[in-house]
C-alpha positions in Angstrom: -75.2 -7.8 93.7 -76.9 -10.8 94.8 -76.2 -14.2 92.9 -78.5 -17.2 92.7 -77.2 -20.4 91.6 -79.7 -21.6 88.5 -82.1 -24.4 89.4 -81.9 -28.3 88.8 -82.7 -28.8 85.0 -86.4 -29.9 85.2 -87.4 -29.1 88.3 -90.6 -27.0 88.4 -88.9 -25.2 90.8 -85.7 -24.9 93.1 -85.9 -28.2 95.0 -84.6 -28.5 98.5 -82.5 -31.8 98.5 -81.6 -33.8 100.9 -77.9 -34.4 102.5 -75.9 -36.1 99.7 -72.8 -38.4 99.9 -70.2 -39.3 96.3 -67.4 -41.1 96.8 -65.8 -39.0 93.8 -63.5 -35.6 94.8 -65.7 -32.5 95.0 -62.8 -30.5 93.2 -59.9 -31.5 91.2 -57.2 -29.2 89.2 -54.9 -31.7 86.7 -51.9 -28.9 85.9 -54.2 -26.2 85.3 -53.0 -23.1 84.1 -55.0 -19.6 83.1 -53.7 -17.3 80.5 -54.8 -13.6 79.8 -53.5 -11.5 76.9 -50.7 -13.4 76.1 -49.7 -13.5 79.7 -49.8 -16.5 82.3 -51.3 -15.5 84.9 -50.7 -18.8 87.4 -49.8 -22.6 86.4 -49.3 -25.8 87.3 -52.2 -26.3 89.8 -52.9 -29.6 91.1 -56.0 -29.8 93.6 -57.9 -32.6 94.9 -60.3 -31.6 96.9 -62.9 -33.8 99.3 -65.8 -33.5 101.2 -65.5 -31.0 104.1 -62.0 -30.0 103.2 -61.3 -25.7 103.8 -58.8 -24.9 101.1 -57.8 -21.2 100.7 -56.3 -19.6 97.7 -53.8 -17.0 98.3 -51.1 -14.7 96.1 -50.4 -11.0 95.5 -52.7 -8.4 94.2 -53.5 -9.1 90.2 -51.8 -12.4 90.6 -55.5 -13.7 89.2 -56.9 -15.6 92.6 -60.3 -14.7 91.2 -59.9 -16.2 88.1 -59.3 -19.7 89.4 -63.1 -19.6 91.0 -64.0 -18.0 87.6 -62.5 -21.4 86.1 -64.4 -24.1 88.5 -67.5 -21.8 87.8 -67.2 -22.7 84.3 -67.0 -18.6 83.5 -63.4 -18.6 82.7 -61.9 -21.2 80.7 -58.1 -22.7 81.4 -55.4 -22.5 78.8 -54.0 -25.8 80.4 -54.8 -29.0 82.1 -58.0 -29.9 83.6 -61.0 -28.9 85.8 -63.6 -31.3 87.3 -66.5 -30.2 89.3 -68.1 -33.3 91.5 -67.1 -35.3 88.5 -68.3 -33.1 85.5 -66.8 -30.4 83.7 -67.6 -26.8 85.4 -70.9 -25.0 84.2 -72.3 -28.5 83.9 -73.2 -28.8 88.2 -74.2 -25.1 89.2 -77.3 -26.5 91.7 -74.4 -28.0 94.0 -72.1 -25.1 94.3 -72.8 -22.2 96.4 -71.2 -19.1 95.5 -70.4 -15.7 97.1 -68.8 -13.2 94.8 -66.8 -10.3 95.8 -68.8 -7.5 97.1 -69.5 -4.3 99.6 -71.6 -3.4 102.0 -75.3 -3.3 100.8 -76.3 0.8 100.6 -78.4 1.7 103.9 -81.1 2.6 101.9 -81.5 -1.3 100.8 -85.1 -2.5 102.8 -85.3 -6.4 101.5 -85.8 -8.3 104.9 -82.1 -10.3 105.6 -84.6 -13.2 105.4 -85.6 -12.7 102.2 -81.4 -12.1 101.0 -81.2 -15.7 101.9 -84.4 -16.9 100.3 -83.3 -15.5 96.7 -80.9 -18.5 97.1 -83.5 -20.7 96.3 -85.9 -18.7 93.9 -83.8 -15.7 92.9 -83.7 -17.1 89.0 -87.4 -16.6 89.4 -87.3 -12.7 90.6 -87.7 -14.3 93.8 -91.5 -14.9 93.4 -92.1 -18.4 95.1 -94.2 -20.5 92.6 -97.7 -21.8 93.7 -96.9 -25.0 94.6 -98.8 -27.4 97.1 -98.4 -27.0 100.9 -95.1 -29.1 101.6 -92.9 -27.4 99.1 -93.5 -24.5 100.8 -93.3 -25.4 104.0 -90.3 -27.2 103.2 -88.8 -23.7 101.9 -89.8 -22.2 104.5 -88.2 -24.6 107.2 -85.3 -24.7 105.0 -84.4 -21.0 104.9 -85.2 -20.9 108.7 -82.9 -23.9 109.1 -80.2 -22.3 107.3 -80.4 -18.8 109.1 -80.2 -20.3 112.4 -77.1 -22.1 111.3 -75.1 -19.3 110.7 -76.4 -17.1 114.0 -78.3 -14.8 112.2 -81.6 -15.6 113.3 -82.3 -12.6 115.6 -81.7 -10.0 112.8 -83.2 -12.2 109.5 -86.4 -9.9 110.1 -84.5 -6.6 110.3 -83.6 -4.7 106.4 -80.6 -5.6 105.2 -79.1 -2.6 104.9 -79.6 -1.7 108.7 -77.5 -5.1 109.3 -73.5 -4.6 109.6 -71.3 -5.2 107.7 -70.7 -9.1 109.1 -73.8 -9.7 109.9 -74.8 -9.3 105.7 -72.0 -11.6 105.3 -73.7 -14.3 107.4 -76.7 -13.9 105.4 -74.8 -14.0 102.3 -73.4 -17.1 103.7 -76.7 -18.8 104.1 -77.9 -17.5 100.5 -75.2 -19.7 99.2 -75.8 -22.4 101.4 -79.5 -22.4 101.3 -79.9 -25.5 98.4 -76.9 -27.6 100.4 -73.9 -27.2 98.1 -71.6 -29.7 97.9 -69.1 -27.0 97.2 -68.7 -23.3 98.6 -66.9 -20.8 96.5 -66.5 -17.8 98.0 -64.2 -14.8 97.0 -62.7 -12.5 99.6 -65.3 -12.5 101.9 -63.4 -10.7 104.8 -62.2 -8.2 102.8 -64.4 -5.4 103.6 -65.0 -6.4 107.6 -63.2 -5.6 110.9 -60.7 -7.9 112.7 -63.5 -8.9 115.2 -66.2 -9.9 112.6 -63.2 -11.2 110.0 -62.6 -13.9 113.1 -66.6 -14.7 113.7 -67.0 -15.4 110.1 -63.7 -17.4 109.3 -64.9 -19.5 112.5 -68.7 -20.0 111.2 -67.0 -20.9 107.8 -64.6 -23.3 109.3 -67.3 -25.1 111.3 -69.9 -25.2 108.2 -67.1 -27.0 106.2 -66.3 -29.5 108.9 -69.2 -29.7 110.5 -72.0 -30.0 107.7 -69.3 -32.0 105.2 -69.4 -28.9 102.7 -65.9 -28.7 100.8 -65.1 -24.5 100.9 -62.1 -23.2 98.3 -61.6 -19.2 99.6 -59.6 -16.2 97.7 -58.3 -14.6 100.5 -56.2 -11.4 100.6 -55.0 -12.3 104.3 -54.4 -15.7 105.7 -54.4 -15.1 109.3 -58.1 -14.9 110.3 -58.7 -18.6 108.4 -55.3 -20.4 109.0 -56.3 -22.5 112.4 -59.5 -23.8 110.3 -57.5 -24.4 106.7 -56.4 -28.1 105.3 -54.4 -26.5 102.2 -53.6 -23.4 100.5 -53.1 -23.0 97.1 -50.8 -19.8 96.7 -50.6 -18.5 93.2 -47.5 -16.0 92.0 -45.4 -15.0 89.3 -46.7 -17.5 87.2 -46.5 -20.2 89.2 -48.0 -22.0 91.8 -48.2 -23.8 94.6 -50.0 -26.1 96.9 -49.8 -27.8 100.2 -50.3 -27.5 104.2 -50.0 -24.1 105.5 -46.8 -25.0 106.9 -45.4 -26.5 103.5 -46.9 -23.4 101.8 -46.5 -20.8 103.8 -42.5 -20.8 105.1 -39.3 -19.1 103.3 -38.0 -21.3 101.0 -41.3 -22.1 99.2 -42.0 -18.7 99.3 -38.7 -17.5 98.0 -38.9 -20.3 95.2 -41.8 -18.6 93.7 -40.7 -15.5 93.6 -36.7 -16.2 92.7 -36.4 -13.5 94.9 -35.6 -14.0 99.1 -38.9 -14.0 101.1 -39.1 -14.2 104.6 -42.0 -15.5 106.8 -42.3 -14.6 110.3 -44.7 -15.6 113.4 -45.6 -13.1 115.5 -46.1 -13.4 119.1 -50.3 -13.9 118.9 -49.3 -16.6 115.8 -49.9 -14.0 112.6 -47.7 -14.4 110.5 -46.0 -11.7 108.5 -44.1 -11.9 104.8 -41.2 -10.1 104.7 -39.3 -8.9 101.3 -41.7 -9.2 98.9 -44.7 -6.2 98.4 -48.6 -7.1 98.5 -47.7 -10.7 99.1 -50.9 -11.3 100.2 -50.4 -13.9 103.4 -50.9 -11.6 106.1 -49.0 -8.0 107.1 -46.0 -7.9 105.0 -42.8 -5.3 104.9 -41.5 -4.8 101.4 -37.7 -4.8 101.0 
């Protein structure tokens, strides 16, 4: 499923701005919380996040890791506390948020160009039909999407059909769909899951350097830390309930851990630096051991 962000309201059609700059956080979570059916799914989240931070969002399998991107999308509302998107309540600033949903692979059989994946990120709400504008929007569009392609390596396939592209290689250009009206915020939801350890580390790295380098604030659901802990600022780990949020190292370690769970947790470096949770099942960090 490809998703495109809704346009500006009262633009004739999706605009291409410019580079922006706020002094006001991109993110912030004031002791949110997020109930379903009577049950508490995770509480007590407090998030501030600022330009060209790379936050991660980690916990166990149901612990409801989607549902906090569900919440800053506006789609899901909290039972507690408060969100703010770039200074507004979510649903009310969709043009600066790029977001990439869970997914899988597109079906082989899919023939849409990779180049024109990435241009449905500007004109998708319109079936993708460009509108006849004058020269210079479109030329600007076109630059733009070119622009963006090239940014995240996937230039020399952008021609090729989409479904003939691996499995990372559709991920970069899902990266650039989002990316293509220069979000101020990048939401994306497990999007390692379904790739090998070799293209799990090329696109951790191009996310990493997008956030730092371009001054685009990323918040990731990720089922395994590992691939994405050298680029991270904070995680927000969500379990049992509860929360919490930090550095890696703050985060990450036995005693917070254990605290969470009220049960003992142990967290382990291996030899390469992965590191592995130990006592507790589906813990979600990296490779775990259940005891």
């Amino acid at each position: 499923m490809i998703e495109a962000m809704e346009p500006p309201a009262g633009a004739a059609g999706a605009r291409i701005p410019g580079p922006r700059q706020a002094a006001e956080p991109v993110l912030e979570l004031r002791d949110t919380a997020v109930r379903v059916g009577g049950r508490t799914l995770w509480s007590g989240v407090n998030l501030t996040v600022g330009t060209g931070e790379f936050i991660a969002v980690l916990g166990p399998n149901g612990v409801g890791k989607s549902s906090l991107v569900r919440a800053v999308l506006g789609a899901m509302p909290v039972a507690a506390g408060e969100v703010r998107v770039l200074g507004a309540r979510p649903g009310r600033t969709g043009d600066r948020i790029g977001y990439l949903p869970q997914r899988r692979s597109f079906d082989a059989s899919m023939r849409i160009r990779g180049i024109d994946v990435v241009r449905l990120g500007l004109d998708g709400d319109r079936w993708g039909v460009p509108l006849p504008l004058p020269g210079p929007h479109r030329r600007a569009a076109r630059e733009r999407v070119a622009q963006v392609i090239e940014l995240v390596g996937a230039t020399a396939y952008a021609h090729r059909a989409v479904g003939e592209c691996s499995g990372g290689e559709q991920q970069r250009l899902l990266i650039a769909q989002a990316l293509v009206r220069r979000p101020r915020l990048l939401l994306l939801d497990e999007p390692l899951d379904s790739l090998d350890l070799s293209h799990q580390g090329g696109v951790a790295a191009l996310i990493g350097r997008i956030c730092h380098q371009e001054g685009v604030a990323v918040v990731m659901v990720a089922h395994d830390v590992n691939p994405i802990l050298h680029h991270l600022d904070r995680v927000v780990y969500l379990a049992e309930g509860g929360s919490a949020t930090g550095t890696p190292q703050d985060v990450i370690n036995s005693e917070t851990l254990t605290g969470l769970y009220d049960t003992p947790v142990e967290v382990l470096r291996a030899s390469d630096g992965r590191l592995v949770v130990v006592g507790r099942p589906d813990s979600s960090v990296g490779g775990h051991d259940a005891g």
